[in-house]
CHARMM-style PDB file with segment names, atoms N, HN, CA, C and O in Angstrom:
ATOM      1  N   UNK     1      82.765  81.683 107.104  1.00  0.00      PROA
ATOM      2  CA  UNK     1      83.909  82.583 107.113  1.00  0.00      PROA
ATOM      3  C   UNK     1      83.717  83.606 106.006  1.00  0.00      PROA
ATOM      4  O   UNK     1      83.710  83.270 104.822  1.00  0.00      PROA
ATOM      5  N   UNK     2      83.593  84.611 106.332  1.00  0.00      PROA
ATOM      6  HN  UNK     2      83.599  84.884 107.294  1.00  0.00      PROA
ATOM      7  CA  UNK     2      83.699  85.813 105.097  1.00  0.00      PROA
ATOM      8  C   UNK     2      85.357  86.578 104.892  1.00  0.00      PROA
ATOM      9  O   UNK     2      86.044  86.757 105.898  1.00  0.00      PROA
ATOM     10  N   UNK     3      85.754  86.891 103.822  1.00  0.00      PROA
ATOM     11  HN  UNK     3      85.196  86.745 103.005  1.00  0.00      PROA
ATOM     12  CA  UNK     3      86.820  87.419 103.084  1.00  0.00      PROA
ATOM     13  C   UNK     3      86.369  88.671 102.588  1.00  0.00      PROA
ATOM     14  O   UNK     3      85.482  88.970 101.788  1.00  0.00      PROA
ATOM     15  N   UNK     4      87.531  89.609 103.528  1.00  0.00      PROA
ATOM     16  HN  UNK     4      88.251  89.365 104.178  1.00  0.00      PROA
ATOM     17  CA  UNK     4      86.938  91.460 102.914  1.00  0.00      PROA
ATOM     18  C   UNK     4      87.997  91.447 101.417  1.00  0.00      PROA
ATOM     19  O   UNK     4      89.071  90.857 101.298  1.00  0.00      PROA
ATOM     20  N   UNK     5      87.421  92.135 100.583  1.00  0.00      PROA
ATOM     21  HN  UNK     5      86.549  92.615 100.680  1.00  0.00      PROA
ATOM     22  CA  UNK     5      87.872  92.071  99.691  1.00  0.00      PROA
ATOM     23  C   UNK     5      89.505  93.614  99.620  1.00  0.00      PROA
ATOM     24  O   UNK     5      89.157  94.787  99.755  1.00  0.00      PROA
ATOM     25  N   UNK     6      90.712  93.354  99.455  1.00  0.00      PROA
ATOM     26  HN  UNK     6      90.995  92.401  99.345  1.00  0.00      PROA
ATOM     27  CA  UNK     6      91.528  94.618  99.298  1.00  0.00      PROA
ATOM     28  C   UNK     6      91.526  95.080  98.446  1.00  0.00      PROA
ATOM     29  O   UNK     6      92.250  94.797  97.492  1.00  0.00      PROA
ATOM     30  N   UNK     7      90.531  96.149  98.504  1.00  0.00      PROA
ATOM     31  HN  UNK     7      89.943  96.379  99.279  1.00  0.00      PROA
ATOM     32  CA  UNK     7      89.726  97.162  96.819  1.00  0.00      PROA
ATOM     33  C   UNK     7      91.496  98.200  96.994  1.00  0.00      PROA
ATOM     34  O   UNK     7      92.231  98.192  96.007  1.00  0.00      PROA
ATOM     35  N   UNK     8      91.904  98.897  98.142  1.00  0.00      PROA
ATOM     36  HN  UNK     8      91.307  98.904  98.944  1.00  0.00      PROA
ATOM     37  CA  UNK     8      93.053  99.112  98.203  1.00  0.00      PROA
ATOM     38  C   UNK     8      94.734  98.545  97.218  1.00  0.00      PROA
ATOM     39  O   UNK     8      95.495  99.162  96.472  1.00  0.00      PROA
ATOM     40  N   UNK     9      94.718  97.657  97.535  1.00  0.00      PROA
ATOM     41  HN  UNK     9      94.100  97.156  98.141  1.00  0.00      PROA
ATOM     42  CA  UNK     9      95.350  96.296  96.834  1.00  0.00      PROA
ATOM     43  C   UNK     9      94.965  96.592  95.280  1.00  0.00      PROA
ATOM     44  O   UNK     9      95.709  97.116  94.450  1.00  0.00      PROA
ATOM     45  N   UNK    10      93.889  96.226  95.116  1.00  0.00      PROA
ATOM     46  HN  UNK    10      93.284  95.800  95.790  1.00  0.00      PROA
ATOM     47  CA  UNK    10      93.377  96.128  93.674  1.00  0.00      PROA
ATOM     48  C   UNK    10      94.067  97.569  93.440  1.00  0.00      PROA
ATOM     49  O   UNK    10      95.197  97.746  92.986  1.00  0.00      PROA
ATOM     50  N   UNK    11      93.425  98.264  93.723  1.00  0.00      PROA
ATOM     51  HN  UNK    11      92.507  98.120  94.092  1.00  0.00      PROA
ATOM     52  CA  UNK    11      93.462  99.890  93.105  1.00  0.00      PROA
ATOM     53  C   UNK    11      94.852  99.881  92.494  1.00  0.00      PROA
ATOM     54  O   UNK    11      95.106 100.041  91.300  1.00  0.00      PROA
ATOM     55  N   UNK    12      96.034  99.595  93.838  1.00  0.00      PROA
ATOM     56  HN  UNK    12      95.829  99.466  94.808  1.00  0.00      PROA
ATOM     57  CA  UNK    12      97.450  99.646  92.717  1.00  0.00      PROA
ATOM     58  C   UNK    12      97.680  98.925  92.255  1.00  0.00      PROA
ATOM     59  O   UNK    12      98.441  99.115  91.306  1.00  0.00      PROA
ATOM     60  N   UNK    13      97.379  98.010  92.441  1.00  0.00      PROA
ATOM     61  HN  UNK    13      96.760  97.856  93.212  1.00  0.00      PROA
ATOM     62  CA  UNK    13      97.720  96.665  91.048  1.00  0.00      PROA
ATOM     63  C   UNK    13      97.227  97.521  89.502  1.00  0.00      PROA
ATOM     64  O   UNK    13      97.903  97.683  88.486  1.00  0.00      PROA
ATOM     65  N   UNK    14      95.809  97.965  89.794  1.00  0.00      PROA
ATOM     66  HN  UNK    14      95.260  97.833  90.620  1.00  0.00      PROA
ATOM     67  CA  UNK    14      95.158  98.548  88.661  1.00  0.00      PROA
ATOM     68  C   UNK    14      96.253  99.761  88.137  1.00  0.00      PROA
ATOM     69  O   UNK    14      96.442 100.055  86.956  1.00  0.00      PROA
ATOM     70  N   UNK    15      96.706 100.184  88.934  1.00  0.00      PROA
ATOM     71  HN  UNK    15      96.553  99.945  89.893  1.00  0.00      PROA
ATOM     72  CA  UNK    15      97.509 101.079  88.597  1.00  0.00      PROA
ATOM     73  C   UNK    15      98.927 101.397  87.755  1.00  0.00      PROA
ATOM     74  O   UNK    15      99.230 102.124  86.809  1.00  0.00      PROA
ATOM     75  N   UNK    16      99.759 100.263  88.794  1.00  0.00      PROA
ATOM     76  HN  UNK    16      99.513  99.672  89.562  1.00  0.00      PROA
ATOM     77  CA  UNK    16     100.869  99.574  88.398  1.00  0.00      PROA
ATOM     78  C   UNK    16     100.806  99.591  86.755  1.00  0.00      PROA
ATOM     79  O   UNK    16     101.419 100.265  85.927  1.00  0.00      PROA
ATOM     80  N   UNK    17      99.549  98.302  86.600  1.00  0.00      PROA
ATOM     81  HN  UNK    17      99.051  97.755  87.272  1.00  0.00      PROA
ATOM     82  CA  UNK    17      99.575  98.071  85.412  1.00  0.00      PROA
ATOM     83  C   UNK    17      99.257  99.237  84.345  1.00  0.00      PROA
ATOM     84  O   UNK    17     100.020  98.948  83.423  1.00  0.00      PROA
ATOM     85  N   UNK    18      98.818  99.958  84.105  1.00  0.00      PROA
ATOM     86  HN  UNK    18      98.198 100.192  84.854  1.00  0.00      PROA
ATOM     87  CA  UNK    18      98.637 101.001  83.370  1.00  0.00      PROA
ATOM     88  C   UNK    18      99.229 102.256  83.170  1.00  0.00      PROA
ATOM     89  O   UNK    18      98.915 103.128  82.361  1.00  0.00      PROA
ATOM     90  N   UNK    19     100.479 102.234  84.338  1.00  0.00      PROA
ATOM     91  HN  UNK    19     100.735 101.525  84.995  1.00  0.00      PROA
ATOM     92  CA  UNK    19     101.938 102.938  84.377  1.00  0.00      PROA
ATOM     93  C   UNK    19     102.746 102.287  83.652  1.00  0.00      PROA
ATOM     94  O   UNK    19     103.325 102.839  82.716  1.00  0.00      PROA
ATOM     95  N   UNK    20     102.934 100.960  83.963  1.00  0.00      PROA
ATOM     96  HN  UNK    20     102.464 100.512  84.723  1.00  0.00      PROA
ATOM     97  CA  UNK    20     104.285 100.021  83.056  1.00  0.00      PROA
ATOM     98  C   UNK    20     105.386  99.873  84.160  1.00  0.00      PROA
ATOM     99  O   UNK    20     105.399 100.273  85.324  1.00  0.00      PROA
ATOM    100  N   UNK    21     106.124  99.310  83.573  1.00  0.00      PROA
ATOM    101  HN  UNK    21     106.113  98.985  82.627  1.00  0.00      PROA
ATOM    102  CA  UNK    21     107.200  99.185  84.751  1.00  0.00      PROA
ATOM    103  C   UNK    21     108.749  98.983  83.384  1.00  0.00      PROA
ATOM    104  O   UNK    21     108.827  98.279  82.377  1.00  0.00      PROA
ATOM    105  N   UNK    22     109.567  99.796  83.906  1.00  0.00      PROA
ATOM    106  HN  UNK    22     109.504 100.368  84.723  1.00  0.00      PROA
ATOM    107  CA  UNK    22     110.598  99.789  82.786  1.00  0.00      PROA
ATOM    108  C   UNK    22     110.774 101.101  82.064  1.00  0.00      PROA
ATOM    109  O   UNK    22     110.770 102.280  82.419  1.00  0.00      PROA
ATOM    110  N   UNK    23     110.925 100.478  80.945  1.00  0.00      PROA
ATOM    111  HN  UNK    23     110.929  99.520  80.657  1.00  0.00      PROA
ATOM    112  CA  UNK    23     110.837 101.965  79.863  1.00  0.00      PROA
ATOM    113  C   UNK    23     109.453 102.825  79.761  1.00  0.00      PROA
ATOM    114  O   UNK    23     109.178 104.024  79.795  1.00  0.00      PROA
ATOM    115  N   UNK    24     108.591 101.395  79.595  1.00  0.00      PROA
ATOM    116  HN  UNK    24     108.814 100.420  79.568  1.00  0.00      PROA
ATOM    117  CA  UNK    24     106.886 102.504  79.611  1.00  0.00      PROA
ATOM    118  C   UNK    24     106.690 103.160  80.300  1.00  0.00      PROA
ATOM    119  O   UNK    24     105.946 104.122  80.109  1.00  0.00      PROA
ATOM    120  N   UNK    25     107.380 102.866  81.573  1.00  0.00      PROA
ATOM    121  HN  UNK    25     107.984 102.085  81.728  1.00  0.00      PROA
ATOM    122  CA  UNK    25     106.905 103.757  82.789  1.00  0.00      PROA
ATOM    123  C   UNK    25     106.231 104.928  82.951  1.00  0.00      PROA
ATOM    124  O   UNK    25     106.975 105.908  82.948  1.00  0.00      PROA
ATOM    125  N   UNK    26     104.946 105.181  83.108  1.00  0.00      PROA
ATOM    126  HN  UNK    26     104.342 104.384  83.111  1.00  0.00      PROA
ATOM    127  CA  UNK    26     104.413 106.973  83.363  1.00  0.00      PROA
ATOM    128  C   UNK    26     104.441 107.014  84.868  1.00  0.00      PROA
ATOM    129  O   UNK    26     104.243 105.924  85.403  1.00  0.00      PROA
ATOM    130  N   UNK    27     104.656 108.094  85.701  1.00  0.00      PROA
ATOM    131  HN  UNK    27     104.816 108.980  85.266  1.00  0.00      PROA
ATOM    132  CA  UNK    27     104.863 108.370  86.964  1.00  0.00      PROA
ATOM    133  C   UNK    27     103.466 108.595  87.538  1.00  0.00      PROA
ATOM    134  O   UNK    27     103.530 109.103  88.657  1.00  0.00      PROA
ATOM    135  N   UNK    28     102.192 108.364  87.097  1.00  0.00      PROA
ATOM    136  HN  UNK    28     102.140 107.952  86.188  1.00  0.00      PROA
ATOM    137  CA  UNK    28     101.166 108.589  87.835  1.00  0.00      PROA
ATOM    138  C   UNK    28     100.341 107.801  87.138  1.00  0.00      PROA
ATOM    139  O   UNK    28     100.667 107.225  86.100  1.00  0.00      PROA
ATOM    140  N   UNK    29      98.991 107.727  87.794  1.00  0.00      PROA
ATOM    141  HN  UNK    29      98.727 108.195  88.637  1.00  0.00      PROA
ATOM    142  CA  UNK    29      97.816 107.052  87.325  1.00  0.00      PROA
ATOM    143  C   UNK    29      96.533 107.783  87.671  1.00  0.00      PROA
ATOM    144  O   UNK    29      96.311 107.901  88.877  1.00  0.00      PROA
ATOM    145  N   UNK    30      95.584 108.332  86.762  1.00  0.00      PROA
ATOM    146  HN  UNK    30      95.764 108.236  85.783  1.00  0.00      PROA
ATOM    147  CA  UNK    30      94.620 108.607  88.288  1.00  0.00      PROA
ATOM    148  C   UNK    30      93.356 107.498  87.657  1.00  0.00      PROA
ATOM    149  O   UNK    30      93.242 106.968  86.552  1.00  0.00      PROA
ATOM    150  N   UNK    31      92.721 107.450  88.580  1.00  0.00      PROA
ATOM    151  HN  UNK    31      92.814 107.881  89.478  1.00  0.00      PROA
ATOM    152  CA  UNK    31      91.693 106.257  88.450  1.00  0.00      PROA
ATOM    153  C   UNK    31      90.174 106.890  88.342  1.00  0.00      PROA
ATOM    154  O   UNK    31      89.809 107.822  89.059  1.00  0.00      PROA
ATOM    155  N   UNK    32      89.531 106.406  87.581  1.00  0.00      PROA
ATOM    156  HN  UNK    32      89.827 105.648  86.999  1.00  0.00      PROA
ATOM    157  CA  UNK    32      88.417 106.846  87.071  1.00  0.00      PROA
ATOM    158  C   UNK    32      86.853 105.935  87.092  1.00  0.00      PROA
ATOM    159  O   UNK    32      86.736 104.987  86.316  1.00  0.00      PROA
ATOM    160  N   UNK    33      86.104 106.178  87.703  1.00  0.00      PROA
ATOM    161  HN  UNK    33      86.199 106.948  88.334  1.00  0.00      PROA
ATOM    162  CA  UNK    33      84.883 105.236  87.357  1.00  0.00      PROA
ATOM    163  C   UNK    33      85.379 103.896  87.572  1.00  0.00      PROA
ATOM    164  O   UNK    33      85.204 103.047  86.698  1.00  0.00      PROA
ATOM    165  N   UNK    34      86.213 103.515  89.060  1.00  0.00      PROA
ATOM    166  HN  UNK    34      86.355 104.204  89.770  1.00  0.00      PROA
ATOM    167  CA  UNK    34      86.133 101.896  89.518  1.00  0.00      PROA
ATOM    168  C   UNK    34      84.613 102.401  89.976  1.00  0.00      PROA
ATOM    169  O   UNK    34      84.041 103.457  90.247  1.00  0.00      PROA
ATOM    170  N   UNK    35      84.217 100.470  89.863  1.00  0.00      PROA
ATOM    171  HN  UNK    35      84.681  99.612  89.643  1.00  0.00      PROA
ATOM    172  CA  UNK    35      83.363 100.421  90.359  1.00  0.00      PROA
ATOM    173  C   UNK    35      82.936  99.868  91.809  1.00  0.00      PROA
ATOM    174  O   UNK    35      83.211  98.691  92.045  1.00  0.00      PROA
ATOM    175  N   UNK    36      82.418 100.473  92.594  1.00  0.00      PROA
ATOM    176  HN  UNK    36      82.195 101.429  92.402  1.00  0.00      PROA
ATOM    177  CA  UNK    36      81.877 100.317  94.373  1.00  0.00      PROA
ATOM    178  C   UNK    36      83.025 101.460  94.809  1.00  0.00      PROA
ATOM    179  O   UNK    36      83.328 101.368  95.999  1.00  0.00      PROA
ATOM    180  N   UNK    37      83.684 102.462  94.113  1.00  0.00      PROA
ATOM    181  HN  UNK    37      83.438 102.536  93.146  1.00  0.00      PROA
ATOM    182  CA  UNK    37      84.311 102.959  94.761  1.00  0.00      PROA
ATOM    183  C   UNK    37      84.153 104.378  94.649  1.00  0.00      PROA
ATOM    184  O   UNK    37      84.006 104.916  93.552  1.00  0.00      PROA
ATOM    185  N   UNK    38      84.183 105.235  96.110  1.00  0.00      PROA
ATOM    186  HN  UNK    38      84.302 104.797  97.001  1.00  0.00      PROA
ATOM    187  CA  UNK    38      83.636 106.790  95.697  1.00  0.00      PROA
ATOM    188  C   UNK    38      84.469 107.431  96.732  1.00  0.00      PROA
ATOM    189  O   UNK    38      84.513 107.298  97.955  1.00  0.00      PROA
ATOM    190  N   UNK    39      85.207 108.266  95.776  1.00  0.00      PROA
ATOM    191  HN  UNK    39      85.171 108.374  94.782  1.00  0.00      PROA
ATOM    192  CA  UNK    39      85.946 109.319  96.399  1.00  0.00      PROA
ATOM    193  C   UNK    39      85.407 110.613  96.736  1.00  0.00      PROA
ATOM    194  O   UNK    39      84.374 111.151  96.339  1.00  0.00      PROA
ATOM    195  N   UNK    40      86.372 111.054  97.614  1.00  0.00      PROA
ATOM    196  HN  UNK    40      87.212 110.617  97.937  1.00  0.00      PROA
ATOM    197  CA  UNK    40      86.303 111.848  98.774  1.00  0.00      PROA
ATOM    198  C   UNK    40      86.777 113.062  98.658  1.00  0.00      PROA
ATOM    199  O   UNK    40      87.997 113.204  98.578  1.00  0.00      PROA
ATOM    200  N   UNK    41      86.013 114.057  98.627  1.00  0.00      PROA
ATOM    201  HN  UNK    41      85.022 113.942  98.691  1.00  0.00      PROA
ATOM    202  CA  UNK    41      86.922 115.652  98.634  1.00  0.00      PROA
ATOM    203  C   UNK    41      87.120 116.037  99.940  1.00  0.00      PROA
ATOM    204  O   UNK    41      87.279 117.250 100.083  1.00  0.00      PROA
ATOM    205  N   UNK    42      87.161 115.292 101.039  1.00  0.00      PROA
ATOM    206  HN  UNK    42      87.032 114.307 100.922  1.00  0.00      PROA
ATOM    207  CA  UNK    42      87.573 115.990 102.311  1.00  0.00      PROA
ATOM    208  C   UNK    42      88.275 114.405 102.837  1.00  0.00      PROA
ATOM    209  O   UNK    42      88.299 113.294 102.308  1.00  0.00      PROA
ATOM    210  N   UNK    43      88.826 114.975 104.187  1.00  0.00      PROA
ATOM    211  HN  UNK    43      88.806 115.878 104.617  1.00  0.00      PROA
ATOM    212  CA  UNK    43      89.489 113.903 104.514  1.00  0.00      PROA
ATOM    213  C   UNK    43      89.036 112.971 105.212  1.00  0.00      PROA
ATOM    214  O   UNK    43      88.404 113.452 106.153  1.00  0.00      PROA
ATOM    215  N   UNK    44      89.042 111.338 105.231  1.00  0.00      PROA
ATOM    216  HN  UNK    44      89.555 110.947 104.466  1.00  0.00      PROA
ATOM    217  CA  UNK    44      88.282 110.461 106.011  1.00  0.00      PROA
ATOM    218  C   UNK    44      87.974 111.247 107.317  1.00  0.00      PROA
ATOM    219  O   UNK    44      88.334 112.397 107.569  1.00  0.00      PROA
ATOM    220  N   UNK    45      87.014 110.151 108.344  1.00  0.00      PROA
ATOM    221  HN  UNK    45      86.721 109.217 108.139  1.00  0.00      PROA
ATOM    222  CA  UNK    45      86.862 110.354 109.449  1.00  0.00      PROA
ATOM    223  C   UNK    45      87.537 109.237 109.254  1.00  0.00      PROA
ATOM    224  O   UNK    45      87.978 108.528 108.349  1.00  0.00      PROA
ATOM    225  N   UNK    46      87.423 109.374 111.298  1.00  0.00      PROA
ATOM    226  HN  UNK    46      87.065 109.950 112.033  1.00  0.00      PROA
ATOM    227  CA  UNK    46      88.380 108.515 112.210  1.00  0.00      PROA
ATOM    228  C   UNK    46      86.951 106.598 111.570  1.00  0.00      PROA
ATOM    229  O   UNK    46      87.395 105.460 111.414  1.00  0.00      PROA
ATOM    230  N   UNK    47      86.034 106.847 111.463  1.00  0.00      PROA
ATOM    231  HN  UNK    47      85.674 107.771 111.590  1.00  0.00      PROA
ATOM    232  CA  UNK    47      85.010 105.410 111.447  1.00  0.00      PROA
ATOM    233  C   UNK    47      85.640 104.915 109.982  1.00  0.00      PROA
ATOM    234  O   UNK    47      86.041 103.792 109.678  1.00  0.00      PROA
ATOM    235  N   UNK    48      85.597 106.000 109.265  1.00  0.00      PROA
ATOM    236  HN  UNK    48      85.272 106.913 109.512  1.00  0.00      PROA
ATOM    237  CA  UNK    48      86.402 105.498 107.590  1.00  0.00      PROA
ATOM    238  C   UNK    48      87.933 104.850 107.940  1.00  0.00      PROA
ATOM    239  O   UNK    48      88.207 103.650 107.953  1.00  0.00      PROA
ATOM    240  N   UNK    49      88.775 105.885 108.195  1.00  0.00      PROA
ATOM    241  HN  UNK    49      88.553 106.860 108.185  1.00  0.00      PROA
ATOM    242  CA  UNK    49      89.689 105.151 108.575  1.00  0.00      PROA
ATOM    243  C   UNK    49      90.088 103.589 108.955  1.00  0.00      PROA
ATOM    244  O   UNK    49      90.723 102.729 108.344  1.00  0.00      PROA
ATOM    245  N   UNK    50      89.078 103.629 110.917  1.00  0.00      PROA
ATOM    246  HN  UNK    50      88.562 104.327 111.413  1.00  0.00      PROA
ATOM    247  CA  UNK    50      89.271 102.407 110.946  1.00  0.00      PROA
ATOM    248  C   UNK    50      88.673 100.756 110.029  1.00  0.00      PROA
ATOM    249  O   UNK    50      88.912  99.592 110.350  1.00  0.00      PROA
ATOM    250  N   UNK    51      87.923 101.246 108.942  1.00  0.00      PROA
ATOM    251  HN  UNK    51      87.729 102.192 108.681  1.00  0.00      PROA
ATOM    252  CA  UNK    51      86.716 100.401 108.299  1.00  0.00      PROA
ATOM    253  C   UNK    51      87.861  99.769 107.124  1.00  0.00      PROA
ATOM    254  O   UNK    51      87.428  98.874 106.398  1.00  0.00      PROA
ATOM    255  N   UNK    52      89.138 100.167 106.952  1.00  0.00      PROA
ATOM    256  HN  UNK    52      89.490 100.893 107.542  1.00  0.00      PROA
ATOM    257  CA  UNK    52      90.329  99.621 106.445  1.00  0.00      PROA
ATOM    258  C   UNK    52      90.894  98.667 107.022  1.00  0.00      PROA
ATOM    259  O   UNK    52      90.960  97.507 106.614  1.00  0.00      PROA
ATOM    260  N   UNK    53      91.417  99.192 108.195  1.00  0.00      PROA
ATOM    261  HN  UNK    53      91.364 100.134 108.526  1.00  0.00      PROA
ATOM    262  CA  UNK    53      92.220  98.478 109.337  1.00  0.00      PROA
ATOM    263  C   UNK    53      91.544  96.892 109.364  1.00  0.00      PROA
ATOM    264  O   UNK    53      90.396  96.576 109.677  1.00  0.00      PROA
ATOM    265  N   UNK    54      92.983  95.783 108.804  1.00  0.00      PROA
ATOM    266  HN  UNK    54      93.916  96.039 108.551  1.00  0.00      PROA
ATOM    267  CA  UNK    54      92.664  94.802 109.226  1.00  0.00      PROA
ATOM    268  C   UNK    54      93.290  94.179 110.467  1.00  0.00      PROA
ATOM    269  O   UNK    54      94.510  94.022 110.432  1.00  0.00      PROA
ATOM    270  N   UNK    55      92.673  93.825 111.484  1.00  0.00      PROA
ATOM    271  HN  UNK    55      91.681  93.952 111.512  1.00  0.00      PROA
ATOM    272  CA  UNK    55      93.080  93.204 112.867  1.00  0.00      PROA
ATOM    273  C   UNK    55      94.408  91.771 112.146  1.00  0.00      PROA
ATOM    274  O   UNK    55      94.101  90.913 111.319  1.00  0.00      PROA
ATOM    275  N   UNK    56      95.975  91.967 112.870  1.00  0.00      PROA
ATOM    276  HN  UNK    56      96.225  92.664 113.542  1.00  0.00      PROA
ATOM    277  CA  UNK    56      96.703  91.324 113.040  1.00  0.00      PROA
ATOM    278  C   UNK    56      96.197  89.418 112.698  1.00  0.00      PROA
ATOM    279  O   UNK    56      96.556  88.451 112.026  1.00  0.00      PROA
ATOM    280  N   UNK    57      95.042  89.874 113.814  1.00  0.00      PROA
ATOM    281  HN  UNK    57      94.751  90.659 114.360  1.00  0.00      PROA
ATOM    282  CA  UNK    57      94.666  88.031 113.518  1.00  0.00      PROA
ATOM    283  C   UNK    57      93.704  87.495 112.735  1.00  0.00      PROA
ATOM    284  O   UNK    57      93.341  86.327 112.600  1.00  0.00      PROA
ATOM    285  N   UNK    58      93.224  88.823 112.077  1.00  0.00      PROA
ATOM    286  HN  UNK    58      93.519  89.772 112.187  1.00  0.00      PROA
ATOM    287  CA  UNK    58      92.183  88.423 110.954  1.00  0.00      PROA
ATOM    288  C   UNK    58      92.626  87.718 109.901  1.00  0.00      PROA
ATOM    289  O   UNK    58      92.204  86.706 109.341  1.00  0.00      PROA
ATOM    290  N   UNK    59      94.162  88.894 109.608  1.00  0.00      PROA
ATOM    291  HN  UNK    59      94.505  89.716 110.062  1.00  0.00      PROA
ATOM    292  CA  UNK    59      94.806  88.905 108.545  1.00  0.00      PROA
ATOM    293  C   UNK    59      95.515  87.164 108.413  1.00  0.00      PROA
ATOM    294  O   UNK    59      96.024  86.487 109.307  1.00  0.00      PROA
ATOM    295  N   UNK    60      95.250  86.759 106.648  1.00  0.00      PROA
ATOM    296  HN  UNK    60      94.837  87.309 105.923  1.00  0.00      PROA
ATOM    297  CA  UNK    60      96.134  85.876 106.037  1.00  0.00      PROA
ATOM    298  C   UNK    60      97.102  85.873 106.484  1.00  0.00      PROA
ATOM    299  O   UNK    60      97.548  84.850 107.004  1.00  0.00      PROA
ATOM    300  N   UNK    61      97.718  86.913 106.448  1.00  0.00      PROA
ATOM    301  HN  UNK    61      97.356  87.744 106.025  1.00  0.00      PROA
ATOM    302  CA  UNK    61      99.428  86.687 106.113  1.00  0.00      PROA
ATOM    303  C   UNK    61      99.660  87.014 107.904  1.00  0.00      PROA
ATOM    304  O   UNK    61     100.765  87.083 108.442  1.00  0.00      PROA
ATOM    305  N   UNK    62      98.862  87.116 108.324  1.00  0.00      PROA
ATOM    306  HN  UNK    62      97.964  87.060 107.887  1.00  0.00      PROA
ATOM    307  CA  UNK    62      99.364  87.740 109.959  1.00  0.00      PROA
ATOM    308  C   UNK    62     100.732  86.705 110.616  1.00  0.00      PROA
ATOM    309  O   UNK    62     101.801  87.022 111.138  1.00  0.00      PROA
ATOM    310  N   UNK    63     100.076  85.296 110.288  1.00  0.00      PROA
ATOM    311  HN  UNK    63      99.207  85.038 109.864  1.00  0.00      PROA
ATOM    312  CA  UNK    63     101.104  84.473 111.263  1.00  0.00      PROA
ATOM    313  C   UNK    63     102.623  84.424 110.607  1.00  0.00      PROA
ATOM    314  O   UNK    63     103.589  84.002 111.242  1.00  0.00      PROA
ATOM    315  N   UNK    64     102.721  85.045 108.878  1.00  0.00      PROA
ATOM    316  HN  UNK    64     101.936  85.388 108.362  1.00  0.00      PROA
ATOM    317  CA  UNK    64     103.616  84.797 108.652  1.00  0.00      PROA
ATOM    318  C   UNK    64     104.612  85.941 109.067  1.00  0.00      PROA
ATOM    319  O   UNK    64     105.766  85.757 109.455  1.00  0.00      PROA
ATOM    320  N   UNK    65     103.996  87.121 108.924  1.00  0.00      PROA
ATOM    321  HN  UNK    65     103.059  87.271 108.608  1.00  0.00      PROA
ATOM    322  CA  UNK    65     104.506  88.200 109.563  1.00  0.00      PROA
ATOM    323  C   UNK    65     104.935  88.293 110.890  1.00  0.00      PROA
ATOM    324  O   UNK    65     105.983  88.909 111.086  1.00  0.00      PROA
ATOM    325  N   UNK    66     104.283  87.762 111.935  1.00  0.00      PROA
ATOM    326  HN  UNK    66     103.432  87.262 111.776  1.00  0.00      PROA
ATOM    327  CA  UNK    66     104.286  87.731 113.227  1.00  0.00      PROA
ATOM    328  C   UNK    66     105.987  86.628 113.545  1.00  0.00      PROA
ATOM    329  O   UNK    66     106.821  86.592 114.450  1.00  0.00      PROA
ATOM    330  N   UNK    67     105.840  86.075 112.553  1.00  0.00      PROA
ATOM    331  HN  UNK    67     105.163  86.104 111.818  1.00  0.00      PROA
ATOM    332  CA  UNK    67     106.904  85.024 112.974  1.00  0.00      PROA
ATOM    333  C   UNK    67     107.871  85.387 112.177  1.00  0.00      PROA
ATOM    334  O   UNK    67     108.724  84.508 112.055  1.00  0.00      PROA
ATOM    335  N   UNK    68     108.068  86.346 111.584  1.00  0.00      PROA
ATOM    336  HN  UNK    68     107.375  87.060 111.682  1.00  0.00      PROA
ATOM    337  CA  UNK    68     109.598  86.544 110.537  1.00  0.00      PROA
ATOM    338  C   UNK    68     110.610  87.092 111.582  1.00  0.00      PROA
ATOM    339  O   UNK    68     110.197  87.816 112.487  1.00  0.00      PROA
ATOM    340  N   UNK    69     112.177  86.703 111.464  1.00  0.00      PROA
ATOM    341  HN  UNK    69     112.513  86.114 110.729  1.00  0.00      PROA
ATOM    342  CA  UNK    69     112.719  87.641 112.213  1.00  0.00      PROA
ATOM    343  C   UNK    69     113.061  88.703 111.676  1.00  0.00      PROA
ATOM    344  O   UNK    69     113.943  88.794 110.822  1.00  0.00      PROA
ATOM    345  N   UNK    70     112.400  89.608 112.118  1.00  0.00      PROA
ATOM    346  HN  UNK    70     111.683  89.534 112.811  1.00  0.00      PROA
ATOM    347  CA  UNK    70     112.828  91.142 111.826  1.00  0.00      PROA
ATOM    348  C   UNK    70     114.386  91.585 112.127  1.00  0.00      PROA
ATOM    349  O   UNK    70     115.017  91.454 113.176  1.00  0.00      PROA
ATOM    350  N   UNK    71     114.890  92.269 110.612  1.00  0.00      PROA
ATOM    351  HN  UNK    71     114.377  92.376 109.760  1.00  0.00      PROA
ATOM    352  CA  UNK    71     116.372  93.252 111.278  1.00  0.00      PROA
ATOM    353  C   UNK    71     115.819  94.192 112.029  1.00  0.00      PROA
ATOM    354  O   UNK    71     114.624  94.309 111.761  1.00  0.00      PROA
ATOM    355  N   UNK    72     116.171  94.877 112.818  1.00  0.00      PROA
ATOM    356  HN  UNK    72     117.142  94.782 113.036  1.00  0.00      PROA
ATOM    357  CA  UNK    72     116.334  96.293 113.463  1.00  0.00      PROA
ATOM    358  C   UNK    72     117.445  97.090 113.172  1.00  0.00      PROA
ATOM    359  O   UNK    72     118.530  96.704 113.607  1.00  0.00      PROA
ATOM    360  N   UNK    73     117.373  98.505 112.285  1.00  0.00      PROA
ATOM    361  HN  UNK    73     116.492  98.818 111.931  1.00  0.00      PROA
ATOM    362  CA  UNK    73     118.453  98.409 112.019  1.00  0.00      PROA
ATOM    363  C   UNK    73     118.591 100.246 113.124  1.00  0.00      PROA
ATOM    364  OT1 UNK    73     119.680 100.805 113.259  1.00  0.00      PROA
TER     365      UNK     73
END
């Protein structure tokens, strides 16, 4: 079984933390020299895009999601 790693995920966690939450709070972050990660001056393609996308049943949390009852509001 292989596990994709959420470099996504990470990124705002990384972020979060170095904004603060509360009084420290700064309203932005920009991120610098992660590493395996290389940004983009134009906008994904459609192959980038989908290379995110995790399938419903791949996903951990899928069955818990799948089974919550949702409001509709």
């Amino acid at each position: 079984m292989v596990t994709k790693v959420n470099i996504l995920d990470s990124l705002a966690t990384m972020a979060v933390f170095a904004m603060g939450e509360g009084n420290e709070q700064t309203p932005f972050a920009i991120i610098t020299g992660a590493p395996k990660i290389s940004f983009l001056n134009r906008p994904p393609n459609s192959q980038e895009e989908q290379s995110i996308i995790m399938p419903m049943e791949e996903d951990l949390y899928g069955p818990l999601i799948r089974s919550a009852k949702w409001l509709k509001k």
